[in-house]
C-alpha positions in Angstrom: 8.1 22.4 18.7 7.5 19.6 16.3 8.1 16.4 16.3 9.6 13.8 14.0 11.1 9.9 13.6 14.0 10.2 11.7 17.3 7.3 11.2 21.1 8.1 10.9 21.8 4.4 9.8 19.9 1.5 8.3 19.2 -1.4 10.2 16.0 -2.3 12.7 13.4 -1.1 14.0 15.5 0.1 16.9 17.2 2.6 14.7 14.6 4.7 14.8 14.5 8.2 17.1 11.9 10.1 18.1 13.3 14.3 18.0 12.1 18.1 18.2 13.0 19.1 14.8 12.7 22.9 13.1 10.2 22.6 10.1 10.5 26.9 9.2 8.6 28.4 6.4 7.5 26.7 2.8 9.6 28.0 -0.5 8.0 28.3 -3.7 5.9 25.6 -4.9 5.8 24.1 -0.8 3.4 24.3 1.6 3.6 23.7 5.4 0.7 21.1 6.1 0.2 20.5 9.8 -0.4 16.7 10.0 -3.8 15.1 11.8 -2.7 11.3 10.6 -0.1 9.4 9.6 -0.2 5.8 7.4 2.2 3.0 8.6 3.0 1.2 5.6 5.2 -1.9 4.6 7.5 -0.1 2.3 8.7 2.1 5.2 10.1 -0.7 6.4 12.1 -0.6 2.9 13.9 2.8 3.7 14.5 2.0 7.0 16.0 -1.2 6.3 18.5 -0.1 3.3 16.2 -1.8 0.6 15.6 1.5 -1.0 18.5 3.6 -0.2 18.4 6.6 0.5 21.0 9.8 1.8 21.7 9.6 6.0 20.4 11.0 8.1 16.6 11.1 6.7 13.0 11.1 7.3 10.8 8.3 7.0 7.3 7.8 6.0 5.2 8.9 3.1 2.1 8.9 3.4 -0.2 11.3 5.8 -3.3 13.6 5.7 -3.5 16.8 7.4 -4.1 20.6 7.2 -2.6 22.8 4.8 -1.2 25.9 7.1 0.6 28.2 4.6 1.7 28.4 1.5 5.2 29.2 -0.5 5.2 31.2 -3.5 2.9 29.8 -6.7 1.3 27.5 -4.8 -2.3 27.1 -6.5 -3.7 23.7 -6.4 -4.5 23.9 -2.4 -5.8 27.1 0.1 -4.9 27.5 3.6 -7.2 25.5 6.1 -7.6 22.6 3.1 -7.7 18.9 4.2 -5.2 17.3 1.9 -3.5 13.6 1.8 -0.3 12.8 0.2 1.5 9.1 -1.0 4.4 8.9 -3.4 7.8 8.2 -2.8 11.3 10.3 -2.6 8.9 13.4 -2.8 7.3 13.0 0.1 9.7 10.9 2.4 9.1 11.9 6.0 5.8 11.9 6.6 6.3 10.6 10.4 5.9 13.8 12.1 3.2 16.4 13.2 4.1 19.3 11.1 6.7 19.2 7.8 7.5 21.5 4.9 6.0 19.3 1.7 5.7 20.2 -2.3 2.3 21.1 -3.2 2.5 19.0 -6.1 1.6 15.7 -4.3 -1.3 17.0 -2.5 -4.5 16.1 -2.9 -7.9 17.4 -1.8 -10.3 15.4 0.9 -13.9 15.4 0.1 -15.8 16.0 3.5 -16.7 12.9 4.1 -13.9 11.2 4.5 -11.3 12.1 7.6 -8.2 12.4 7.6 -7.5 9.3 9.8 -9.5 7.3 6.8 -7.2 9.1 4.4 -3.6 8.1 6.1 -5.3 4.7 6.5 -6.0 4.3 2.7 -3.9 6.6 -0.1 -1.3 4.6 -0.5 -2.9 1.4 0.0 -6.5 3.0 -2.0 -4.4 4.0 -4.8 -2.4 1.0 -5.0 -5.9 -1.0 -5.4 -6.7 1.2 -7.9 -3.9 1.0 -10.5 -4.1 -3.0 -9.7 -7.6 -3.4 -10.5 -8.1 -0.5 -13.3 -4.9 -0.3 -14.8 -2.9 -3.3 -15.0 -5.2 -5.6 -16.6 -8.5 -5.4 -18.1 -10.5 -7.3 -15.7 -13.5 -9.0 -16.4 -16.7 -10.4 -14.4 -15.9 -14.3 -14.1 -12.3 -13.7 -14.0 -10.5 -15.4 -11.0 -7.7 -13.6 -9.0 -5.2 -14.8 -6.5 -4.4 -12.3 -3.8 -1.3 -12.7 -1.5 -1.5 -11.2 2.0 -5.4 -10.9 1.8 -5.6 -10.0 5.4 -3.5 -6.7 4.8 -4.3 -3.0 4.2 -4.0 -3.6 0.6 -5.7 -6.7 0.8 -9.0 -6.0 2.5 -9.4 -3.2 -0.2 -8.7 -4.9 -3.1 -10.9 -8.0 -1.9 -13.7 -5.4 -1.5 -13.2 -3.6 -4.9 -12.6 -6.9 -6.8 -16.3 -8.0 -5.8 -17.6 -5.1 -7.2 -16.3 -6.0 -10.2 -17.7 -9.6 -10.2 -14.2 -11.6 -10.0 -13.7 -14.6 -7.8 -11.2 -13.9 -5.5 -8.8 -16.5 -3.9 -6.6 -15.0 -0.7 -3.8 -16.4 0.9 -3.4 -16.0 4.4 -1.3 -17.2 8.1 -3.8 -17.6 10.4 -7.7 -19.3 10.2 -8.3 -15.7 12.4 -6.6 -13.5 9.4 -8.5 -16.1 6.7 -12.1 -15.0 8.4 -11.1 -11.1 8.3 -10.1 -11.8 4.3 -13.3 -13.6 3.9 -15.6 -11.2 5.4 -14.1 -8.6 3.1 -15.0 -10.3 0.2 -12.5 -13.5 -0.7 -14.4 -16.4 -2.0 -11.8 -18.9 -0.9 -8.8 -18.3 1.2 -5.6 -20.6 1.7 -3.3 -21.1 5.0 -0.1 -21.2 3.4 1.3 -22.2 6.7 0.3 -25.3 6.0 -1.5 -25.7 2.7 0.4 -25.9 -1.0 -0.5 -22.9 -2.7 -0.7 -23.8 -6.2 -2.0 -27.1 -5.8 -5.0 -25.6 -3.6 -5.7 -23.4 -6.3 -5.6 -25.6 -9.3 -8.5 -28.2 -6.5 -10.6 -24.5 -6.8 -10.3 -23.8 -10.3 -10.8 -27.1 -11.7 -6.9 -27.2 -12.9 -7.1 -24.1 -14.9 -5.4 -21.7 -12.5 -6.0 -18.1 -12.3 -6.0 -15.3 -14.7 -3.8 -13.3 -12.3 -1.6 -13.3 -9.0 -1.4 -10.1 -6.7 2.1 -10.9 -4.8 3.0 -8.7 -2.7 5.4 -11.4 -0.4 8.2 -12.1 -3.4 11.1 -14.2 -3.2 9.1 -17.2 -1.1 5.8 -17.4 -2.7 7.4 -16.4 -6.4 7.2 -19.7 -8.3 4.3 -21.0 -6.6 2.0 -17.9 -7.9 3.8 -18.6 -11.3 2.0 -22.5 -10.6 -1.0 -20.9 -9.7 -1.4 -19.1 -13.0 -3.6 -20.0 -15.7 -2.3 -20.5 -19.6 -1.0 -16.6 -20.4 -1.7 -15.4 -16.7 -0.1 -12.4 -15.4 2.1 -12.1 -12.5 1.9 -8.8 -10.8 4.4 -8.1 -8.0 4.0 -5.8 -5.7 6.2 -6.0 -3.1 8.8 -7.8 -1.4 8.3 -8.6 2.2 9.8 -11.3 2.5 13.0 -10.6 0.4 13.4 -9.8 -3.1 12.9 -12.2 -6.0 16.1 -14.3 -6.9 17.2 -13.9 -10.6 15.3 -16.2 -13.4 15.4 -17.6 -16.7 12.2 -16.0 -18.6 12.4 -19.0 -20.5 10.4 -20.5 -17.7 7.5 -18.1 -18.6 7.3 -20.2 -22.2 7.6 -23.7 -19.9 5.0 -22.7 -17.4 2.4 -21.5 -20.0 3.4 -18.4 -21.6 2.9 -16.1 -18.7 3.6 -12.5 -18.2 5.4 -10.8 -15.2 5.0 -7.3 -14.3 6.7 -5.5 -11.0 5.1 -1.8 -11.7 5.1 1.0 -9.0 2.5 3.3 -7.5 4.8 6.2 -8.5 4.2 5.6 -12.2 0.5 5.7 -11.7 0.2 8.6 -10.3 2.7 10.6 -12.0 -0.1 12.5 -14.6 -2.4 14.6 -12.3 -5.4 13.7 -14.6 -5.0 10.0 -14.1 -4.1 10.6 -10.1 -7.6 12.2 -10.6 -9.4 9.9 -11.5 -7.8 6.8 -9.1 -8.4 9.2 -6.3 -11.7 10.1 -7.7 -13.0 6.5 -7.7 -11.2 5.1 -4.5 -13.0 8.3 -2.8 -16.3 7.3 -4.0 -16.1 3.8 -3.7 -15.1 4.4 0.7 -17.2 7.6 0.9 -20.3 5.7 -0.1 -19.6 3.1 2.1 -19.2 0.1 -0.6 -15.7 -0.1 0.5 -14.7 -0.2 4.0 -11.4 0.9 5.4 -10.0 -0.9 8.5 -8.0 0.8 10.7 -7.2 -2.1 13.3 -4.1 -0.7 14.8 -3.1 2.6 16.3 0.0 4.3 17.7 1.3 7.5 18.5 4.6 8.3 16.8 6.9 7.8 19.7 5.9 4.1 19.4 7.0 3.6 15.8 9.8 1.0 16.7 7.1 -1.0 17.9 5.1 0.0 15.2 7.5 -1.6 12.7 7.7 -4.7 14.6 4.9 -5.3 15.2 4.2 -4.8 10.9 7.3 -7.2 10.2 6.1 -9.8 12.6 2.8 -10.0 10.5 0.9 -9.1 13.7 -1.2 -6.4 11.8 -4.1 -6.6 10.1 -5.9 -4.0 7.4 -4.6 -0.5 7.9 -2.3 1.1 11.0 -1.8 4.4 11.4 0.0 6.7 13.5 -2.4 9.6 15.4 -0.9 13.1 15.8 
């Protein structure tokens, strides 16, 4: 029988449970993938919390790679006996489990070589780069970029890409051991914010200009100092919350702080056109199938340890990817 971790209430990690559950047969437009991988990522913590809210009892993950097994009725963008991986949101909620009933629609198609534990380690977190670094703002070589959590999943990906691109990239980090991971993936400069100000280190690195944008993906605590850290008409791009959402503000403190922009945009929106999923896929897939970007996968558990899993992830005790092995 298969297995699953699915929550009746919101709350910690301990809410959690590990059950035999019935997956049956896909309906039109579904296919029933048979999972090889599983990606443990911070917004699960979101659902499971009450962040995102969601109907009781439910599933929770959403992001995996796996085998395609059958198919429902009009399925025709996957075959039987593909190697697919799938991110999004709502749509594919419930990913922690070793067989599930998923729309085709999310799918997408693994080149050969790249495995399926690579894949669970990096859609979300690959795609994520992508929009960041191709979409949101029109990078340019020289430019100089402040990267919260540079030690994370996200992080050592975008550090990697952003290097390609030529950018000078300034990661903020807990620990000297999580500041040399950061740096050996590509940060030119990283910052202990444990015990170091923030802004002030970064106006000492970039000669009191500041930087031409902020990845923040902590939220309510480092907030105003990445607005401090920004350079005249810098953007602020946040893209996550971990440690609690941003408190209200006055956007006239954009106009007193420089004229600076704020964006909070969403992996969903991204990824929503099939051509332009395409082509973030396409890239990211290139970029870690060549080998110019490396994918760290530095913890692993089975699904019966996700409690742990998610404390160990809120406790900041992970670094790069972790992913669940089926």
């Amino acid at each position: 029988m298969a297995k699953a971790v699915r929550f009746y209430e919101t709350g910690a990690p301990e809410v959690l449970r590990y059950e035999d559950v019935e997956v049956g047969e896909p309906g039109p437009g579904e296919v029933l993938l048979r999972h090889e991988a599983v990606g443990l990522n911070y917004a699960d913590t979101y659902f499971r919390n009450g962040t995102y809210p969601i109907p009781m009892p439910n599933g929770i993950g959403v992001e995996a790679a796996g085998v395609v097994m059958a198919l429902g009725e009009g399925v025709t963008n996957v075959a039987v006996g593909d190697r697919v991986t799938y991110t999004g949101f709502i749509n594919t909620l419930g990913a922690y489990s070793t067989e599930r009933i998923i729309p085709a629609a999310p799918l997408i198609k693994l080149p050969a070589n790249i495995s399926c534990e690579t894949a669970a380690a990096m859609t979300m977190r690959g795609l994520t780069s992508s929009y960041l670094l191709r979409r949101i703002y029109d990078f340019k070589a020289g430019d100089t970029l402040l990267l919260h959590a540079a030690a994370g999943g996200v992080g050592l990906i975008v550090s990697q890409w952003a290097k390609l691109l030529g950018l000078t990239v300034i990661g903020t980090v807990s620990t000297e051991a999580k500041a040399e991971v950061a740096r050996a993936h590509g940060c030119d400069h990283t910052i202990n914010y444990s015990h170091e100000d923030v802004a002030k280190r970064v106006r000492e690195l970039t000669g009191g200009v500041g930087v031409n944008v902020v990845f923040d993906s902590v939220g309510r605590t480092t907030f105003m100092s990445s607005l401090d850290s920004l350079k005249r008409r810098g953007l602020m791009v946040c893209v996550g919350t971990a440690s609690g959402t941003i408190e209200p503000f006055d956007p006239q403190i954009l106009a007193m702080k420089g004229s600076l922009f704020v964006t909070r945009p969403a992996l969903a929106d991204y990824i929503a056109d099939p051509a332009e999923k395409a082509d973030l896929s396409g890239e990211l897939f290139d970029h870690v199938g060549s080998g110019r970007i490396k994918i760290e996968i530095n913890q692993q558990y089975e699904l019966k340890d996700a409690v742990q899993a998610h404390r160990d992830l809120e406790a900041r005790k992970t670094t790069g990817s972790s992913i669940f092995v089926i």
